[in-house]
matplotlib code that plots the C-alpha trace (Angstrom):
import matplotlib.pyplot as plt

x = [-63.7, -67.3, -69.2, -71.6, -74.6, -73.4, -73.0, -76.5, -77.8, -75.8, -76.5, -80.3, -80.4, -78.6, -81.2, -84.0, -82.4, -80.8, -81.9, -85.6, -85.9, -83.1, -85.6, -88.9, -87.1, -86.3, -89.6, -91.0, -88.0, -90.2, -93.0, -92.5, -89.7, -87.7, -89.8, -87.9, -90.8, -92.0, -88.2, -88.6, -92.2, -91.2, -87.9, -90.7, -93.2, -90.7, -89.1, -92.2, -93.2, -89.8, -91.7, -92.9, -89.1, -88.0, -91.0, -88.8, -87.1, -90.5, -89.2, -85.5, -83.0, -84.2, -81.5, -82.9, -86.2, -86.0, -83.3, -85.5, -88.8, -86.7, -85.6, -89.2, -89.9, -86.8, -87.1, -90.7]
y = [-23.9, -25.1, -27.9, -27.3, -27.5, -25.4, -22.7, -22.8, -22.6, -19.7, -18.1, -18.5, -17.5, -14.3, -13.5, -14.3, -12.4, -9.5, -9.0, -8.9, -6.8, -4.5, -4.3, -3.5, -1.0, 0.9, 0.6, 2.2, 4.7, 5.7, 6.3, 8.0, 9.3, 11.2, 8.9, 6.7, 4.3, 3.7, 2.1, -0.1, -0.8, -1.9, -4.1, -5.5, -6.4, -8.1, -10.1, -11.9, -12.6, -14.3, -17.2, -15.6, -15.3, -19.3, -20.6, -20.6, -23.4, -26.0, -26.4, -26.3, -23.9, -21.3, -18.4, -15.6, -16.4, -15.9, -13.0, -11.3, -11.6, -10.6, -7.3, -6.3, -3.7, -2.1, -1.8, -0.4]
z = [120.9, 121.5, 119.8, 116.9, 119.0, 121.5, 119.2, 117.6, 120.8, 121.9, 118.5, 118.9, 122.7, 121.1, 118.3, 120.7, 124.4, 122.4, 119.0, 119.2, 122.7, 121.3, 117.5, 120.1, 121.8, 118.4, 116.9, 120.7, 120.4, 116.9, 118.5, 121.8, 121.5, 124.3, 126.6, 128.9, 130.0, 126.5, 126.5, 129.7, 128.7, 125.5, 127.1, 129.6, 127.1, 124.5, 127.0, 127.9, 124.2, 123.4, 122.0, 119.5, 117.8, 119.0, 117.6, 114.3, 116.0, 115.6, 111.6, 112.5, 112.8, 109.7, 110.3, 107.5, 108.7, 112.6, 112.4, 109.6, 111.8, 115.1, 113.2, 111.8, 114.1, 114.1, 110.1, 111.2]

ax = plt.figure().add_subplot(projection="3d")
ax.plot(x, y, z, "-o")
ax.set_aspect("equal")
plt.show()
């Protein structure tokens, strides 16, 4: 029931908030895994280098691109 741009802005808060901390946390899961802290460390770290994900948004809203680059360390 929401307007157009409302929903592309929830979408990309979404990909950006969720997507990307939950594909850093994976790839960290790889590495140390049975670690607990690599996990928090990860969530920490990818949280404060959200930009890098919204910076899609400088050439308009490009969907494949910014959910493809959000999930490349989970595919890692």
């Amino acid at each position: 029931g929401a307007s157009v741009p409302v929903a592309v802005n929830a979408a990309n808060l979404a990909i950006v908030s969720i997507l990307w901390p939950a594909s850093t946390m994976a790839l960290a899961g790889a590495f140390f895994a049975q670690r607990r802290t690599a996990y928090v460390v990860s969530a920490a770290l990818s949280t404060g280098f959200g930009a890098f994900p919204a910076l899609f948004f400088n050439w308009g809203v490009l969907y494949p691109n910014l959910v493809g680059y959000a999930m490349v360390p989970a595919a890692l």
